[in-house]
N, C-alpha and C positions, 0 to 999 in steps of 0.2 A: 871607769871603774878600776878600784886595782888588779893587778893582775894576778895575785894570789887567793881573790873572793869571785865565788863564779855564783850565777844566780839561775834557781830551777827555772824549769818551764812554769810552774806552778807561781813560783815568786815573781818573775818576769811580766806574764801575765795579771797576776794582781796589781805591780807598780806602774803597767801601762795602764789600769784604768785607773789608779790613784794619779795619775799624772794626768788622764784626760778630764776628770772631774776637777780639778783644780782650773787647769785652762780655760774649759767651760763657764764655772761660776765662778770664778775670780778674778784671776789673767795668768799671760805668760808667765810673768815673773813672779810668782806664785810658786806655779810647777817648778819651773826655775830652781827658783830657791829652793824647795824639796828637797829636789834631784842634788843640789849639790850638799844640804846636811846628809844626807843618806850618802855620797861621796865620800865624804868625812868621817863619817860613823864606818864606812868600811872600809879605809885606813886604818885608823884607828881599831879594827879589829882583827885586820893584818897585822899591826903593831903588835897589841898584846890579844891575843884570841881567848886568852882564861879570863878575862877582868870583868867580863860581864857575869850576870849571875847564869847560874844555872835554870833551867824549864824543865822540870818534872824527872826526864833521863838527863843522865851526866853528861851526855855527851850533844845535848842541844842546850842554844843558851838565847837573850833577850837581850839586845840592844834598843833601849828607847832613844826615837829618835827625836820625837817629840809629843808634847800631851795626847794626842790625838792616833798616831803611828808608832807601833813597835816591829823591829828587824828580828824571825826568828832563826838564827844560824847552828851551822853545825861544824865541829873542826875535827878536817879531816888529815890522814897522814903530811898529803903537798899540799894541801887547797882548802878554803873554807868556802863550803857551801850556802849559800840565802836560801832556807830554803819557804820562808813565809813573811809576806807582811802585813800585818795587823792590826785592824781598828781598833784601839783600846776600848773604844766604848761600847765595845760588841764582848759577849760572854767569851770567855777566855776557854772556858770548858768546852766550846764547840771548835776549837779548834784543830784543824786534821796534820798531825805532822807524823 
């Protein structure tokens, strides 16, 4: 990961079990591949941290990583936090940040 994006216990926890459902019903390289668009995307939000849209408060935003997952972060003074990731296809409105 980069070293500027730290990720909660909360988000930590969700992308290990997005990573072990992937393993399970797909394959490795599956999860694999995930783990490294979500790599990418948080670069790239080291890079520029405002480019994504805004989620509800100004100071939380949405990085989609793909159809199905989105990254919700938050930028902080030195650091940008992960602090959720998210089924797209699950109500948006339950989501606790």
């Amino acid at each position: 990961m980069n070293p500027f994006v730290t990720i909660s216990p909360k988000a930590d926890e969700e992308l290990d079990g997005i990573l072990t459902y992937l393993e399970a019903n797909f394959s490795v390289t599956a999860a694999a591949n995930c783990l490294d668009v979500i790599e990418k995307i948080c670069w790239d939000v080291a890079a520029f941290p405002f480019a994504f849209p805004a989620y509800k408060r100004k100071s939380v935003r949405k990085a989609v990583v793909n159809k199905h997952l989105s990254m919700y972060y938050q930028v902080r003074k030195d650091t940008i936090e992960v602090l959720s990731f998210w089924d797209n296809r699950r109500d948006v409105e339950s989501l606790d940040l």
